[in-house]
N, C-alpha and C positions, 0 to 999 in steps of 0.2 A: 674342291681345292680352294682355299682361302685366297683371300685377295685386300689387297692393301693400295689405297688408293691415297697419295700424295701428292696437295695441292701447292702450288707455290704462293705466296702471300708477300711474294715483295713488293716495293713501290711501282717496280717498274710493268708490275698485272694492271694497278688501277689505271695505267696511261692509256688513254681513248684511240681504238683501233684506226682511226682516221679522227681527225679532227676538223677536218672540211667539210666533212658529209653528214658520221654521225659521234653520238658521245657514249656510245658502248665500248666498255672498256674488257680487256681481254682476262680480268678477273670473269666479271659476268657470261662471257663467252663459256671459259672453265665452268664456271656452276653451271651453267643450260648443259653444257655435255654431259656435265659429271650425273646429274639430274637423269637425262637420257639414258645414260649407260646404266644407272641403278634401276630404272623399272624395269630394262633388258636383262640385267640378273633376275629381278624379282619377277620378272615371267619366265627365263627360261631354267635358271638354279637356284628357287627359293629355299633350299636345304644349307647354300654354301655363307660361308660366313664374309663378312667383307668391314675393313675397317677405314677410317680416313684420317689422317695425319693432314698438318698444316705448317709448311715451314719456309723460316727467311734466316735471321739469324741465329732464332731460335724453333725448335721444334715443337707443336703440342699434339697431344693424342686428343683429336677434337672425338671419337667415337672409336671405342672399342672396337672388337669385334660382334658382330649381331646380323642378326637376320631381320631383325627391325627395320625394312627398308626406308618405311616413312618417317623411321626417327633419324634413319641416315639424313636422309633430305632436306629435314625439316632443319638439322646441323648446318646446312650448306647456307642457308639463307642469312644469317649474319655474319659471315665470315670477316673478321677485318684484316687491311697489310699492314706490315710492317716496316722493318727497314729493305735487310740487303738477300739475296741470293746466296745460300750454299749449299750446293749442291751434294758433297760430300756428307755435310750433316746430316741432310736427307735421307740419304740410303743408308747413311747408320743406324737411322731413328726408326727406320724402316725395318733391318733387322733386326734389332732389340725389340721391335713391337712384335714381330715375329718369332723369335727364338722363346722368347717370354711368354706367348702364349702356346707354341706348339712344338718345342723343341728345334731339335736340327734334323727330324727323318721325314715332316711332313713340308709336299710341295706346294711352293705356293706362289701367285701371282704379285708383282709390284709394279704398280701404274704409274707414272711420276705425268703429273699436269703443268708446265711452264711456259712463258714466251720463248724460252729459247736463250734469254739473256743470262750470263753467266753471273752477272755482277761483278762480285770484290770477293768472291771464294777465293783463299790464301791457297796458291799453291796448286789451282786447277789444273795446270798444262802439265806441273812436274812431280803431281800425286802417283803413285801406281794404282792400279784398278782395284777396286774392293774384293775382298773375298767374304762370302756369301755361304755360309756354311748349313743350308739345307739347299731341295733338290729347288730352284727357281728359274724363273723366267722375267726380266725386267723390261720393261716398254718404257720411251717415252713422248708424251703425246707435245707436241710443239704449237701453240697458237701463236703462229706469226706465218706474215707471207713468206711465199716465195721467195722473191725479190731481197726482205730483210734478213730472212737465214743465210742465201746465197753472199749477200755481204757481209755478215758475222763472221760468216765459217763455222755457223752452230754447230751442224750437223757432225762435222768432221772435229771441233773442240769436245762435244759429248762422245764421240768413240772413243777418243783419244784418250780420255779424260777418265771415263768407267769402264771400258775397256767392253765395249758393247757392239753388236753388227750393224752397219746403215739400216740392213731391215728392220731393226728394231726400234728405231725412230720414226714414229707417225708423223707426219707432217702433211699442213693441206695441198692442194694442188692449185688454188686459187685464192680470190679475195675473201677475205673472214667475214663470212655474218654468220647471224644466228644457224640458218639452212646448210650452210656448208658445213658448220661443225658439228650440229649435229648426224649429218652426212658420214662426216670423219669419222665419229665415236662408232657410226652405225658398219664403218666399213670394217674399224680397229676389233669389233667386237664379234664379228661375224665370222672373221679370219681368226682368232686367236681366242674364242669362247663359245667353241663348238659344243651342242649337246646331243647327246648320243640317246638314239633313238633305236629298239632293235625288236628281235623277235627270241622268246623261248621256246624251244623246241623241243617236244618228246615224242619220238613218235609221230601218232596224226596229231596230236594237240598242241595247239600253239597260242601263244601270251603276247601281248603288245608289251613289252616294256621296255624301263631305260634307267640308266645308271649313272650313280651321283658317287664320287665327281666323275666326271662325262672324261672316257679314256682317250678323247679325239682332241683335247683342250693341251695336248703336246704335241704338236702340226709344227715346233717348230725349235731347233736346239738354241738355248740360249747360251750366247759367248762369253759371258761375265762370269769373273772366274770365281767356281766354287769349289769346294770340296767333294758334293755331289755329281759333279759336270755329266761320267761317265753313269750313272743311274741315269740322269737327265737326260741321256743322247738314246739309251738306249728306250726309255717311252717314249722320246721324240718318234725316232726310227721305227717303231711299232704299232704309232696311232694310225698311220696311213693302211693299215694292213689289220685292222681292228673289226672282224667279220662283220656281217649285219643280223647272223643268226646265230643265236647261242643253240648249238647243236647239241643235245644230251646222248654222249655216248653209253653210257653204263651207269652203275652206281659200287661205291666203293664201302666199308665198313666206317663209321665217323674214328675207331682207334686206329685204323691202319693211314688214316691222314690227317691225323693233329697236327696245327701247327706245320705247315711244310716251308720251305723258304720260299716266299713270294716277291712279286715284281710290282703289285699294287693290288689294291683292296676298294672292292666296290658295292655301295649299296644297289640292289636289284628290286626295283619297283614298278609299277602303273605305269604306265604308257599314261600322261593325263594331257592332251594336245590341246594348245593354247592357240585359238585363233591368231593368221596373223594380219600384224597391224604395222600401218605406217608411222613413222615419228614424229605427225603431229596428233596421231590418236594413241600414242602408247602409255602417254602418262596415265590418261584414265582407264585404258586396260588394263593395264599390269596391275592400278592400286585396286582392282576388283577382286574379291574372292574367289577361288573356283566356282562357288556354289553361286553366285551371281550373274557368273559367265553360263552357268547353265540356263537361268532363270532370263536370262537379256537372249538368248539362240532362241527360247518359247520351248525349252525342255524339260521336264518335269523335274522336279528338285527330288534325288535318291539318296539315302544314307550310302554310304559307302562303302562299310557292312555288307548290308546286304546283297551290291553288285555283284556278280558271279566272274571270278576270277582264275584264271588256272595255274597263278602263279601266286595264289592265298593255299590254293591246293598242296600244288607242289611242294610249298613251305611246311604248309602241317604235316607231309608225309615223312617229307625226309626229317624234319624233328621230333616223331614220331618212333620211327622204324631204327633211328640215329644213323644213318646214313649222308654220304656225301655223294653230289652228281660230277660224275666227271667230263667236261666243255672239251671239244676242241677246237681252238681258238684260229689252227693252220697247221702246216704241215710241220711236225715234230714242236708244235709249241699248244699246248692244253692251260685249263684251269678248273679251278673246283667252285661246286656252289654248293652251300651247306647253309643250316640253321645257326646264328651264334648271337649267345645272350647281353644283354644290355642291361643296365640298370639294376644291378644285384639280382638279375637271372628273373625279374617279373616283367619284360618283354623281350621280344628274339626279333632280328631283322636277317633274311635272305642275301646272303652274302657271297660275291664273285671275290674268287682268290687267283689274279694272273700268275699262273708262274712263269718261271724265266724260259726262253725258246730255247728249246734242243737241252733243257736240263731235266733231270730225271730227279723225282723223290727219291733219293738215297738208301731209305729201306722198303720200298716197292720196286726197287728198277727202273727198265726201262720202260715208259708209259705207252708206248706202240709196241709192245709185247700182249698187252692187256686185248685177252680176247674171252668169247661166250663163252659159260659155262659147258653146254654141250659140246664144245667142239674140243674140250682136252679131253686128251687120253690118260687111262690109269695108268702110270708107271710101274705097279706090279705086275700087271698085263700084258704089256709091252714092250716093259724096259724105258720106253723115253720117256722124256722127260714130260710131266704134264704140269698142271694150272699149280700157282704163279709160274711162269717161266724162272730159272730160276741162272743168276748170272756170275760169272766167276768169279769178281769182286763186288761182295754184298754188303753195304755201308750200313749202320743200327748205331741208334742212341743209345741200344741196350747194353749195358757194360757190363763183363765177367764179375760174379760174385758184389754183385748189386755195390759196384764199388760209384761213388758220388762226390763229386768236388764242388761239396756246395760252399765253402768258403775257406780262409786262404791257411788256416790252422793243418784241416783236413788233407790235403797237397803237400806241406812241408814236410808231414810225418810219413806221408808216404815214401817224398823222396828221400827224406831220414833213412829210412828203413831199409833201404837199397842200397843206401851211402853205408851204411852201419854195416849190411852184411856183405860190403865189397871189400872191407878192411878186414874182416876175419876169412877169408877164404885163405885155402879149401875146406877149412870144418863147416862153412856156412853154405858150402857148392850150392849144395841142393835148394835152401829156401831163395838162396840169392838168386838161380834162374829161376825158380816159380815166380819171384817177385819183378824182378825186370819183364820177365812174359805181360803181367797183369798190367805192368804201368803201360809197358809199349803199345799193346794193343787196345789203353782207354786211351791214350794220347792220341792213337792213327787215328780213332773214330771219333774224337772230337776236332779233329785238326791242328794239335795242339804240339806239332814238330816242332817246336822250340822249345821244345821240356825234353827232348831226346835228343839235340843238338846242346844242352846244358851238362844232361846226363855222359855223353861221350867225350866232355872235357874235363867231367869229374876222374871218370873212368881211366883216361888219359895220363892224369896225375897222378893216382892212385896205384897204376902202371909200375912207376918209377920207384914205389917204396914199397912192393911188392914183398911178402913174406919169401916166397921161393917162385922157382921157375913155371910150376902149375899154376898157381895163382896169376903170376903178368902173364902167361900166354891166354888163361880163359879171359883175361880183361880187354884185351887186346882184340880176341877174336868176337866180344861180345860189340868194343865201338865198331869193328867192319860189319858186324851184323846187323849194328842199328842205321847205322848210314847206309846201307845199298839192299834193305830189305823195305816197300812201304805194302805189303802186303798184311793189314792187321790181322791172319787167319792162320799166317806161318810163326812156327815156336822156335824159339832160339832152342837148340840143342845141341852142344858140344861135342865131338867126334871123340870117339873113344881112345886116338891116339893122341890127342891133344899134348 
């Protein structure tokens, strides 16, 4: 999951957190956290991208997105303020750094670093709350006491203001030093940058590994309103509940599970465990290589090649044989792991597909129907029904007479054609139901009832300047048959006394 970290750089950072005591200013504090929290990515999700933004009145992209952690870092060390606080701007500059690079279907993290001071933002208390148009989650981290927030009324001006929950405002608990913020970042990251560690299971064989982005890292629904809210509540709601073993129930055909609608998409990798470290030893762990980290334990340095893995196995089988492995994740909620190609198909990475709980692939069924080969019976045999189960409404991509609406030419002439042979009836009876049959039943299966809620008001019309009384009665009988039939397997057929 991407993540975007937003430093505030107004005047009011560089003002010295005391001035009695000492002359660390709450800019500096910012960097040592920010500093922190980036070797705790780069040890525990060196895969995920992360960028850093810098803003006061004006906004800059001080670092893309990059897995460069030390070039993130080394970014932080010149950082200069500027004038004023705007908050607003922030989280705009935020999403366009986002939308811009991953659209609007990938989730991602926004971190906003501040004192807490609002500044001269026009308009904070009487803004509406942003909308946020992918699946996200926004924090923000507050360096100021106690005491100073409780007199601002920070806390409750940033709810107000982004339309955001108290839990999502970090704030310390104490006096600001170095220890305590880092403390802070360590507790911010711990709760809310969980990495998932698990086991693959087949049988007796089993795999250490863990998956990137880590499905646990939604522990929590964020309130800022999106367009995703409802995708976002539902991996909130599901991380708590995110097994510890990936159980392999079966294996499936790779054509009979292309593409199924998914709920998220996970790389499936090495278990690779990083010692742990406190955070006055994590800067120089994290900037260690794995291979370093073996050579500093007194481990013998291995290609990685060659370590014996049963989830390198697993990988070549099923990309191999083309098969998909079918997980079950809990009760009525499953997912699939398969092979899928990268990089113009000259490498392949092991890939978890969650789908949605209590939903069924559409043209397999229901997926707790799914049992051993040996244990169905032959239907010729027996009479019942044997392997796949098979169920009374059975939903397929496959559409009658290989008909395809691949663009918007293709669609008009069809519903042309329907219109065309609604005005010549009854000489046209006959083609006109074959052709209403073909359309209604590629609309059901694509979901596309608002091409049949169009077609019932053409119909409607057409009603009214009806050639004769045969003609307005099959029209008429044909809109009650499209509204109160959504079975796409039954044919419109008109009664012989019509």
């Amino acid at each position: 999951m991407p993540t975007v970290l937003v430093l505030d750089c107004s005047l009011s950072m560089k003002c010295p957190v005391d001035s009695k005591t000492c002359k660390t200013s709450h800019l500096d504090l910012a960097v040592e956290g920010i500093t922190w929290f980036l070797d705790y990515l780069a040890e525990k999700f060196p895969l995920e991208y992360t960028a850093i933004l810098t803003c006061s009145s004006v906004c800059k992209n001080l670092v893309s997105f990059s897995r460069d952690y030390q070039k993130l870092k080394s970014k932080l060390e010149g950082v200069a303020v500027h004038d004023k606080t705007d908050l607003m701007l922030a989280i705009s500059s935020a999403i366009q750094t986002v939308v811009g690079e991953w659209g609007t279907f990938t989730p991602c993290q926004i971190v906003m670093v501040t004192d807490g001071k609002p500044g001269r933002t026009p308009g904070l208390h009487d803004m509406k709350p942003p909308v946020i148009p992918f699946p996200c989650q926004l924090h923000i981290i507050t360096l100021s006491s106690p005491e100073e927030l409780a007199k601002q009324n920070t806390v409750g001006m940033l709810c107000n203001s982004l339309g955001i929950s108290p839990m999502d405002v970090i704030r310390p608990s104490g006096p600001l030093t170095m220890d305590s913020v880092v403390k802070l970042f360590k507790q911010f990251a711990e709760r809310y940058f969980i990495p998932y560690y698990g086991n693959l299971v087949c049988g007796q064989l089993v795999s250490k590994v863990s998956l990137s982005p880590s499905p646990l890292m939604h522990t929590s629904n964020c309130s800022i309103a999106t367009t995703h809210n409802s995708v976002y509540a539902k991996l909130a709601g599901l991380s708590g509940k995110f097994p510890k073993d990936l159980v392999v129930c079966g294996f499936l055909d790779i054509c009979n599970t292309h593409a199924p609608p998914v709920l998220s998409k996970h790389l499936v990798l090495d278990e690779d465990p990083v010692p742990t470290s406190d955070p006055d030893s994590s800067n120089e762990i994290a900037a260690k290589t794995p291979k370093q980290r073996k050579l500093d334990n007194g481990t013998a340095e291995t290609d990685d090649s060659k370590k014996p893995s049963f989830r390198v196995l697993f990988h070549g089988s099923l990309k191999i044989n083309n098969l998909m492995a079918l997980i079950q994740l809990g009760k009525e909620w499953f997912g699939l792991i398969g092979s899928e190609s990268c990089q113009g198909g000259r490498k392949s990475n092991l890939v978890l597909s969650v789908l949605h709980p209590e939903a069924d692939v559409p043209w397999l069924g229901k997926l707790s129907y799914l049992g051993l080969m040996p244990q169905t019976v032959d239907p010729r045999s027996s009479g019942s029904v044997g392997f796949p189960v098979s169920l009374p409404l059975r939903l397929s991509y496959q559409t009658p007479a290989n008909l395809a609406w691949v663009s918007n030419n293709v669609l008009q002439n069809d519903i042309a054609k329907v219109i065309r042979y609604s005005t010549k009836l009854p000489e046209k009876e006959s083609s006109f139901i074959k052709e209403v049959n073909k359309l209604r039943m590629c609309a059901l299966t694509f979901g596309f009832q608002e091409l049949l809620d169009l077609l019932c008001n053409v119909f409607s019309m057409e009603k009214n300047t009806a050639a004769n009384m045969h003609a307005a009665r099959l029209l008429d009988f044909t809109v009650h048959f499209l509204r109160n039939n959504i079975d796409p397997h039954q044919k419109l057929i008109p009664p012989p006394d019509l």
